[in-house]
C-alpha positions as CSV (number, residue, x, y, z in Angstrom):
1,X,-9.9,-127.8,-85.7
2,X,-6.3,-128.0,-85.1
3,X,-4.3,-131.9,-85.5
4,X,-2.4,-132.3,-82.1
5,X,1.0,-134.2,-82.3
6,X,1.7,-136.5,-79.3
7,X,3.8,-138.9,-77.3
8,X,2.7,-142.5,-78.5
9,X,2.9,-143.4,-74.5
10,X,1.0,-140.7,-73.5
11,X,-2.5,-142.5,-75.5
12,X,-3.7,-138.7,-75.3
13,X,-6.8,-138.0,-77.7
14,X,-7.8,-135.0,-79.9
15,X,-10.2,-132.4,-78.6
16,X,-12.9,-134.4,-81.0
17,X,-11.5,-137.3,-79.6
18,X,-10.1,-138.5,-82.8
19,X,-7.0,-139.9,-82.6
20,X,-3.9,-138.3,-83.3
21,X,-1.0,-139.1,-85.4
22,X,2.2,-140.7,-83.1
23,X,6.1,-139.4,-83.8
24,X,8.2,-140.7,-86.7
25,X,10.6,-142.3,-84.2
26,X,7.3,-144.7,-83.7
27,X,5.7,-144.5,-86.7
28,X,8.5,-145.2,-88.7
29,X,7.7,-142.6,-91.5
30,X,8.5,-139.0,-92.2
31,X,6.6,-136.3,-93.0
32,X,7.6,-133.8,-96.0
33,X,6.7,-130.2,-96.8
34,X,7.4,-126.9,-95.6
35,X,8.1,-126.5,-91.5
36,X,7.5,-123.2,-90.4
37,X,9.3,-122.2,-87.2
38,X,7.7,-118.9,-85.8
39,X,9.5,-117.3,-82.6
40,X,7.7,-116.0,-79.5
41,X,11.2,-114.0,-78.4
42,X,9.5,-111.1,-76.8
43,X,6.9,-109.6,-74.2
44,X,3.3,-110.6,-75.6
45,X,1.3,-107.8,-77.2
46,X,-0.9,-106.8,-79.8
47,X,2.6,-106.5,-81.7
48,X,3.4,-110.2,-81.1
49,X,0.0,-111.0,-82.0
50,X,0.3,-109.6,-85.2
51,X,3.5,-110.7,-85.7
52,X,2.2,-114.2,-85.4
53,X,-1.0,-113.8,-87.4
54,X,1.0,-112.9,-90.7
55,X,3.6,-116.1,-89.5
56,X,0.6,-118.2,-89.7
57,X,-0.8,-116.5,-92.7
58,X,2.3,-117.2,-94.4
59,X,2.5,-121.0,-93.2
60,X,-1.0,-121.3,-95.1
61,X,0.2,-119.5,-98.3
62,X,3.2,-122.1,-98.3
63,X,1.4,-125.6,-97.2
64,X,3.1,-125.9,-94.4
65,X,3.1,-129.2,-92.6
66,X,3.8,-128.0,-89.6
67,X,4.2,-124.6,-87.1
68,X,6.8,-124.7,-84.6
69,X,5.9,-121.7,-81.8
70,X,9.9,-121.1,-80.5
71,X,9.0,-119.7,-77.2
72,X,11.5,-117.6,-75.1
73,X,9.3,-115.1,-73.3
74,X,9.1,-113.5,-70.1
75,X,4.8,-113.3,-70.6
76,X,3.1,-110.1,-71.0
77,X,-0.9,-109.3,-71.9
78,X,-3.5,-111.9,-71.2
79,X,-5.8,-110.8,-73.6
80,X,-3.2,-111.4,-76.1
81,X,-1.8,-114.4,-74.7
82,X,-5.8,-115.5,-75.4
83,X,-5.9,-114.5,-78.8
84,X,-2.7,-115.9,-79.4
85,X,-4.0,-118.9,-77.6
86,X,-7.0,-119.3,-80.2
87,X,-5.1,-119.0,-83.5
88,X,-2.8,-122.1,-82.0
89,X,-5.4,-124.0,-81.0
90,X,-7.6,-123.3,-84.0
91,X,-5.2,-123.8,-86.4
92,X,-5.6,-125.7,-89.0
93,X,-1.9,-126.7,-89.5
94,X,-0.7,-129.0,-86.7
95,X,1.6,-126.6,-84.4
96,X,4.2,-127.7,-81.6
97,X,6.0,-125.6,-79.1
98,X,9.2,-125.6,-78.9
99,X,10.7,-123.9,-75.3
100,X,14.4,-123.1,-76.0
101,X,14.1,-120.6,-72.9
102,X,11.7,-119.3,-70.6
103,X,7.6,-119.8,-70.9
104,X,6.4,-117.9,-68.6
105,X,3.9,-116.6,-67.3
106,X,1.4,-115.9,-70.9
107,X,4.1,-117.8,-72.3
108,X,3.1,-121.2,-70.6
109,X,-0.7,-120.8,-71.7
110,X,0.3,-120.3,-75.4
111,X,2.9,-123.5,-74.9
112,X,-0.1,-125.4,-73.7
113,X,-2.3,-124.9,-76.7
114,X,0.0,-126.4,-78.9
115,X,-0.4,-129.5,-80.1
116,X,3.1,-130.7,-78.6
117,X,5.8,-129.4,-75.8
118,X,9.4,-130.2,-76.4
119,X,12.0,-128.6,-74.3
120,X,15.5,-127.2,-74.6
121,X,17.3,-128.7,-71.4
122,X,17.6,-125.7,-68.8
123,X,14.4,-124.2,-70.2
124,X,11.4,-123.6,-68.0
125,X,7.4,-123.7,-68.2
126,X,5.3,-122.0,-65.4
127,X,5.2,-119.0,-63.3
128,X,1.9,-117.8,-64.5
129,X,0.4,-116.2,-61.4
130,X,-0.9,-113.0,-62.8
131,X,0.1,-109.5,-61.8
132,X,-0.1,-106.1,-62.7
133,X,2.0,-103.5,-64.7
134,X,3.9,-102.7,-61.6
135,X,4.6,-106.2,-60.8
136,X,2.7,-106.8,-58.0
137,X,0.2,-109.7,-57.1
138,X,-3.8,-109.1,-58.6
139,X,-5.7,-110.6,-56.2
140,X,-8.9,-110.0,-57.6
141,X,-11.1,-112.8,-57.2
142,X,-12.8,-113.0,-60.8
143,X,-9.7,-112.3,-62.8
144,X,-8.0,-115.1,-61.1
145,X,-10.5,-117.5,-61.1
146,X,-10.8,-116.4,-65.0
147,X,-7.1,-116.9,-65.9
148,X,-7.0,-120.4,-64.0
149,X,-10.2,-121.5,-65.8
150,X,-7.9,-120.6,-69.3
151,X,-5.1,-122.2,-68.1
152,X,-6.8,-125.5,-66.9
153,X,-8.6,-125.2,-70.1
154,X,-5.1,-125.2,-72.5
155,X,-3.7,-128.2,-70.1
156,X,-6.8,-130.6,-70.3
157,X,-6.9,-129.7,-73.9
158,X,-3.9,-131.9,-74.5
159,X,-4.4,-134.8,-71.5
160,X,-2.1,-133.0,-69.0
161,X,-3.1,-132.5,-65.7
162,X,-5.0,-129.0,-65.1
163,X,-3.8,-129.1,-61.2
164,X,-0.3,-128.8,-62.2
165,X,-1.3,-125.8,-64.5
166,X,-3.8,-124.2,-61.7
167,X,-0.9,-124.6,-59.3
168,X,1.1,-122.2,-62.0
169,X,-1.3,-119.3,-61.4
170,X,-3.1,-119.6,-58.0
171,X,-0.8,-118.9,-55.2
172,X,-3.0,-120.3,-52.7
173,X,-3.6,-123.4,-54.2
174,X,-2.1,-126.9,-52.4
175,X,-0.9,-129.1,-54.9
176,X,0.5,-133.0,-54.1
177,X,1.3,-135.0,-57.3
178,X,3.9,-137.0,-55.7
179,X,3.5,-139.4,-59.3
180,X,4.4,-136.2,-61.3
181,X,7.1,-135.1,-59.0
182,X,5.2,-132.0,-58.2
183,X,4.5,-130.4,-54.8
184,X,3.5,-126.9,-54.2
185,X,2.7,-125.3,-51.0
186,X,0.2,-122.5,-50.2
187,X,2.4,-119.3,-51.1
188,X,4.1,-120.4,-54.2
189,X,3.6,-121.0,-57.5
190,X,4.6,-123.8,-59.8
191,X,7.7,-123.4,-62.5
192,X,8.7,-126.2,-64.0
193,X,12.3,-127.2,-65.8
194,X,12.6,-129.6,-68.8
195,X,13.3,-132.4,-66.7
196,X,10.2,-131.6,-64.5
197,X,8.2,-131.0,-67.1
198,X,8.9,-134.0,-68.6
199,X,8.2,-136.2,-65.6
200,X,5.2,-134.1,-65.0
201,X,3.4,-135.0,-68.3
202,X,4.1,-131.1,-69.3
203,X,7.2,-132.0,-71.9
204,X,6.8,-134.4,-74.5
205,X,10.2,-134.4,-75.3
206,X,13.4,-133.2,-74.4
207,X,15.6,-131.6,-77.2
208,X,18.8,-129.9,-77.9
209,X,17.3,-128.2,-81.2
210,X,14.3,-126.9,-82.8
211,X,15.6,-129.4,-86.0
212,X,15.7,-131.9,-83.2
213,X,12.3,-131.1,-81.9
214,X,10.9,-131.2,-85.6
215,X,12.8,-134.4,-86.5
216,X,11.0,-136.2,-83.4
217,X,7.7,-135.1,-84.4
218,X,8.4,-136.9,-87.6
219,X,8.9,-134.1,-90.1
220,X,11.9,-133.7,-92.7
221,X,14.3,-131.2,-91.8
222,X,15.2,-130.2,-95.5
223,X,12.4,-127.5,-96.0
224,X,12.3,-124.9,-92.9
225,X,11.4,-121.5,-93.1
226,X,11.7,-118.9,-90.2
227,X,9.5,-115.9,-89.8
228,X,11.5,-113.1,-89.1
229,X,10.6,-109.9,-87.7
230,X,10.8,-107.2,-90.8
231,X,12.5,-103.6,-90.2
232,X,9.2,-102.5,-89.7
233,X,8.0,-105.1,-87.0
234,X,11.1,-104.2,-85.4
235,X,11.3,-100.8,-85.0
236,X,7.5,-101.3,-84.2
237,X,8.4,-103.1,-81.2
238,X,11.0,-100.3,-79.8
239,X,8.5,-97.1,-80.5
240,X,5.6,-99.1,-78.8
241,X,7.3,-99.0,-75.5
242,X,6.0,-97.2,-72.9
243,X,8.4,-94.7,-72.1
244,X,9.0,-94.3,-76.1
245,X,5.6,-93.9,-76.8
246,X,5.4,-91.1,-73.9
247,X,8.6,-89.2,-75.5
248,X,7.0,-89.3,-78.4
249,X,3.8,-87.8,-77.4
250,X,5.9,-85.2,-75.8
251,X,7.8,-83.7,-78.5
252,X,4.9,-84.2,-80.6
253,X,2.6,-81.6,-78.1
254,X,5.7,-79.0,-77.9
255,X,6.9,-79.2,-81.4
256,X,3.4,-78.4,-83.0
257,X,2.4,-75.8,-80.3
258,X,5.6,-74.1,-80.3
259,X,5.3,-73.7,-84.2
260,X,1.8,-72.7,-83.8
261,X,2.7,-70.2,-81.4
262,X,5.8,-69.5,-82.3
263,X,6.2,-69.4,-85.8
264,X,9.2,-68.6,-88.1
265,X,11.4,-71.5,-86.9
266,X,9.8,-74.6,-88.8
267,X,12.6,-76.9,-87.0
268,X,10.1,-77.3,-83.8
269,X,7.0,-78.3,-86.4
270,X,9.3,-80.8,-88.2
271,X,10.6,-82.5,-85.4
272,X,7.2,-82.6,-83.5
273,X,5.2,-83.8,-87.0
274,X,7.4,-86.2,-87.1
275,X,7.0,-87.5,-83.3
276,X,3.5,-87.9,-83.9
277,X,4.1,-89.7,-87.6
278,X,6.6,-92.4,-85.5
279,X,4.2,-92.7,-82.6
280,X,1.6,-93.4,-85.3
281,X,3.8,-95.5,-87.5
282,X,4.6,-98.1,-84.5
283,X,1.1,-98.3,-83.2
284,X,0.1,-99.4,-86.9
285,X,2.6,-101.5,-87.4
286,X,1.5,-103.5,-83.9
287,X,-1.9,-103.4,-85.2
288,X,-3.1,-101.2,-82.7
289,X,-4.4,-98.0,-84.7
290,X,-6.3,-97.9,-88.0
291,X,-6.4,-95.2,-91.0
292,X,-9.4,-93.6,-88.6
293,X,-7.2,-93.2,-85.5
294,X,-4.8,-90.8,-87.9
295,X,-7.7,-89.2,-89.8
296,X,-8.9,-88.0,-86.2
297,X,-5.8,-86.6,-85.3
298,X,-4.9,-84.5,-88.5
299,X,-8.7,-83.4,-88.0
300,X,-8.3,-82.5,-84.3
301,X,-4.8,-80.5,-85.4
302,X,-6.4,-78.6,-88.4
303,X,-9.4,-77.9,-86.2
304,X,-6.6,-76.0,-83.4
305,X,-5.2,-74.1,-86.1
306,X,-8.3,-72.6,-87.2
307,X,-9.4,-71.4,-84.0
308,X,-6.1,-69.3,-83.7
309,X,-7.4,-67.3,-87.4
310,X,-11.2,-67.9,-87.0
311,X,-13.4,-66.8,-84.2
312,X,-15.7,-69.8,-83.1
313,X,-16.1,-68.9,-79.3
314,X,-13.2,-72.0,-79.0
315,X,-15.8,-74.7,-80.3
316,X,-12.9,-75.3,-83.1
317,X,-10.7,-75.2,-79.9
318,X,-12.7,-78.2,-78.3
319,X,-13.7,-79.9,-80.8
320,X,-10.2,-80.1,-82.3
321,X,-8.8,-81.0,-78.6
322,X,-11.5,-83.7,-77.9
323,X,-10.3,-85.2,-81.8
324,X,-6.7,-85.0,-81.2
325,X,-7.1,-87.0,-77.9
326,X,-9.2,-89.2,-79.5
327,X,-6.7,-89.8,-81.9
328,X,-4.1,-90.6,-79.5
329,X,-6.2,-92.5,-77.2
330,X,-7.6,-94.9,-79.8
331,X,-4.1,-95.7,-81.5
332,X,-3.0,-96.9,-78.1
333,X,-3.1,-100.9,-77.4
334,X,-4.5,-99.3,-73.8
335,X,-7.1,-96.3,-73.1
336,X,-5.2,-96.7,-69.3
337,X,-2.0,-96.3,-70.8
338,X,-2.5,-94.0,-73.4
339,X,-4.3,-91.4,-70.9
340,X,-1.9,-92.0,-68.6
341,X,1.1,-91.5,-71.1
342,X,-0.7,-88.5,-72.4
343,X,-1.5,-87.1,-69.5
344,X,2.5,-86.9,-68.5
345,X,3.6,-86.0,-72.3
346,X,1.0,-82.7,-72.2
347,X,1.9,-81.9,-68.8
348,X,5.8,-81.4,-69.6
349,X,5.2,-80.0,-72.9
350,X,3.2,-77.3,-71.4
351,X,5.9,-76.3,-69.2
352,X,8.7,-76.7,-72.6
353,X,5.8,-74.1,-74.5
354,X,5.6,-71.5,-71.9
355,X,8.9,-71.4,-71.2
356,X,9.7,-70.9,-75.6
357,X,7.2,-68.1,-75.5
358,X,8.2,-66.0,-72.8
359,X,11.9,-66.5,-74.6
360,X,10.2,-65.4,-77.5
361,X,7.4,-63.3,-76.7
362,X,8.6,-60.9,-79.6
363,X,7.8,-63.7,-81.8
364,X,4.4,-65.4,-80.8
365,X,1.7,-65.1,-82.5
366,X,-0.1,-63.1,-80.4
367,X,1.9,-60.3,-81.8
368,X,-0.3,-60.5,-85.3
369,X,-3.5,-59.1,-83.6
370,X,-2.0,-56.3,-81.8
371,X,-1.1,-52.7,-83.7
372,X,2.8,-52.2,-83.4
373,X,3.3,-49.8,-85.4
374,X,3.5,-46.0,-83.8
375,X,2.6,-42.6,-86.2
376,X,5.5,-40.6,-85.9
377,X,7.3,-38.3,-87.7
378,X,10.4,-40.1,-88.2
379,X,8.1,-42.7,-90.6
380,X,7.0,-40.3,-92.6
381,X,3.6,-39.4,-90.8
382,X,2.6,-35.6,-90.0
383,X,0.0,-35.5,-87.0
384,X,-3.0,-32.3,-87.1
385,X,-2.7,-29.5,-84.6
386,X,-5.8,-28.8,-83.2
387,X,-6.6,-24.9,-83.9
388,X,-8.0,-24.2,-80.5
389,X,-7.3,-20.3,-81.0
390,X,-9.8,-20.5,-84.0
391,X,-12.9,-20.3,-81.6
392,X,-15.2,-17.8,-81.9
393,X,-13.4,-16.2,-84.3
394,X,-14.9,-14.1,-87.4
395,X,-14.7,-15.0,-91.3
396,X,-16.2,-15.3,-94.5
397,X,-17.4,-18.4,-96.4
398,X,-15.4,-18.4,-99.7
399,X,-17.4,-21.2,-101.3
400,X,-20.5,-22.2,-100.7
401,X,-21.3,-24.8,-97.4
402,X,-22.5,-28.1,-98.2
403,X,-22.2,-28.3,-95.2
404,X,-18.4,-28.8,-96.0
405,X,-16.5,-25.7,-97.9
406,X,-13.6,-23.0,-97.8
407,X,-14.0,-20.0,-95.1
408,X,-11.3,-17.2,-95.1
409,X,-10.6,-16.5,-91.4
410,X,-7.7,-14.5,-90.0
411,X,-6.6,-13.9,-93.5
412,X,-5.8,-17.6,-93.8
413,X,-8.3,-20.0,-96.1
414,X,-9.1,-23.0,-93.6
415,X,-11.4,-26.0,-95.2
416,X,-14.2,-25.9,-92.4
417,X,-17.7,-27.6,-92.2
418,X,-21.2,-26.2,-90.6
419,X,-23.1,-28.1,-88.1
420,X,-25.7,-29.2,-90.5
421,X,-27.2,-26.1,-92.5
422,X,-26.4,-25.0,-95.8
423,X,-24.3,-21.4,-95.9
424,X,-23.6,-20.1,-99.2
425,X,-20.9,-18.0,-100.4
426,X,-19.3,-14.7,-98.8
427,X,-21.6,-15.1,-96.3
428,X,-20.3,-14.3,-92.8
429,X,-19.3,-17.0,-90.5
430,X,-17.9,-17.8,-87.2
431,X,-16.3,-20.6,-85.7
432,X,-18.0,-22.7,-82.9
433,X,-15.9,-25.8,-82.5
434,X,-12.3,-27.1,-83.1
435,X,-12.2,-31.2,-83.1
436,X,-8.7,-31.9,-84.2
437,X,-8.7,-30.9,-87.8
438,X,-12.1,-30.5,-87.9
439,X,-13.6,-26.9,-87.9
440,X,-17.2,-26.1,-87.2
441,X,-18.5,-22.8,-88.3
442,X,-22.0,-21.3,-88.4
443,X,-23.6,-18.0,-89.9
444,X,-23.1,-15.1,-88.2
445,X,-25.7,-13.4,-86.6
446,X,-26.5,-10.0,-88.3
């Protein structure tokens, strides 16, 4: 269980109503060791999450004393605000958040579950009324009532008063905490600055700096370390955006296809190859796909490019569509989004393909299972004239017929063939049937 840090005049208790350790300005003592300071700069995600678990992760590896969440975020996910929520809480290093901006929204509920709130003046703490992607208000009655109970939940957690934290989410809540300096109306939502905070029991502390912040709390300054985003986290963060990741998907559909289709270029199966490598690449990085999620897609592609040389009765065709999605689909933080996404990047790709083959029709694959290739004299090739002036016409057999010999006809030796008897030699023959080079004689009647 996490140690909370608190204001000595607050007389609030842990969660297993120990009691908890007051600031250095009271106590009179300093703590040493490692201070971790961990930023929360950016829309929560599975990315943040992930971002923080390996901040955390690394404040265990070091001893750290103590984790210092600096939160400047607009909100985001709640499912990830509640994860995030549960590795502050259940922490086993004391955490504090420090607000040097905005916490709102999912921002406010991970503030609360730290053991401490200290404020940047002109920062802010609230706003947490939930809505959808498009911004608008989710009135549904169980997802509110769920997100208030997690709200209340972080507030009590620390002695502060879940009304104040209800009236951040539910917009048809009354709050009147005239002691706390809060009032809100039916309609509106609670945001609270520093100051307010402060008077509402929602600060602990007012501070200029996160070295000021720490330096309250009673830590020593001389040992911080800040978690920084690596390359990898960062470019991460830009290729997981929705309109990235629907770009991606794009010229990932019309590269490969158009290759597959259209081969000979290679450009259009680089480029796409590496859309999909990126798109895959980011979603890893956030945490979001697994080795599996790539195995299905390079399964689901291998499976399309067979059914173009092998004949399956497109059962390679489905089965390597249904894998590719699958792929897709399951590297995505949302099945929603991800269909959704897809959905648009197939749709304009499809146009980009048809458009590259009728360009290039002289180059599409299609060309490989149809003959080209004309018998003419020019390349080399000599056609048979039927002899049609050859019927009924008198001979001799030269050789014997197996059915297959010589016959002199005309005064001209012509390889000719019975219809199934054996003649022998200088017998006399005539000819029945002409079927392009193919002569058909029979003995002659005596």
């Amino acid at each position: 269980m996490m140690i909370l840090l608190i204001l000595p005049l607050a007389g609030r208790v842990h969660a297993d109503n120990e009691a908890v350790r007051a600031p250095a300005a009271a106590a009179g003592t300093v703590v040493g060791g490692p201070v971790f300071i961990i930023p929360v700069d950016q829309e929560i995600e599975r990315g943040l999450q992930s971002f923080l678990e390996r901040g955390f992760q690394e404040a265990a590896n070091y001893g750290a004393v103590l984790i210092v969440l600096e939160i400047d975020t607009p909100g985001g996910r709640v499912d990830s605000a509640e994860q995030i929520g549960n590795m502050v809480r259940d922490s086993k290093i004391p955490t504090a958040a420090y607000i040097k901006g905005d916490a709102a929204s999912a921002g406010s509920y991970i503030a609360l579950n730290a053991g401490a709130i200290i404020m940047k003046p002109g920062s802010m703490i609230g706003a947490a009324s939930l809505v959808d992607r498009n911004g608008n208000s989710v009135e549904d009655a169980k997802m509110v009532s769920y997100w208030k109970s997690k709200m209340v939940g972080a507030a009590s957690l620390n002695g502060r008063d879940p009304e104040v934290a209800a009236g951040m989410m539910d917009i048809n809540l009354v709050v009147n905490k005239p002691e706390l300096g809060v009032a809100k109306g039916q309609g509106k939502i609670i945001a609270l600055s520093s100051e307010e905070a402060l008077q509402a029991g929602y600060a602990d502390r007012i501070a200029g700096t996160a070295n000021e912040a720490i330096t309250w709390l009673g830590y020593s300054t001389d040992d911080i370390f800040r978690v920084e985003h690596t390359g990898a986290e960062k470019m991460s963060h830009f290729l997981t955006n929705p309109v990235i990741m629907t770009i991606l998907l794009f010229v990932g559909i019309a590269g490969v296809f158009i290759e597959l289709l259209v081969p000979g270029f290679g450009v259009p199966g680089i480029i796409g190859t590496l859309a999909f490598a990126l798109y895959f690449f980011g979603n890893y990085v956030a945490g979001f796909a697994g080795a599996e999620t790539l195995l299905l897609f390079i399964l689901g592609l291998v499976m399309l490019v067979l059914e173009l040389f092998v004949p399956s009765f497109g059962i390679l065709g489905l089965l390597g569509s249904v894998s590719l999605v699958a792929g897709v689909v399951r590297a995505a933080y949302s099945f929603t989004h991800a269909m959704f996404s897809l959905g648009i990047a197939f749709s304009a790709a499809a146009v980009v393909i048809v458009i590259v083959a009728v360009v290039f029709k002289e180059r599409g694959i299609w060309n490989r299972f149809i003959l080209q290739d004309s018998l003419t004299k020019e390349q080399g090739f000599v056609p048979v004239t039927e002899k049609l002036s050859l019927i009924g016409a008198s001979g001799i057999s030269v050789t014997p017929l197996r059915p297959a010999g010589t016959a002199a006809i005309g005064g001209e030796r012509i390889d000719v063939v019975t219809e199934g008897g054996f003649i022998g030699a200088q017998t006399a023959i005539s000819v029945v049937k002409v079927e392009g080079g193919r002569v058909v004689v029979k003995e002659s009647v005596k």
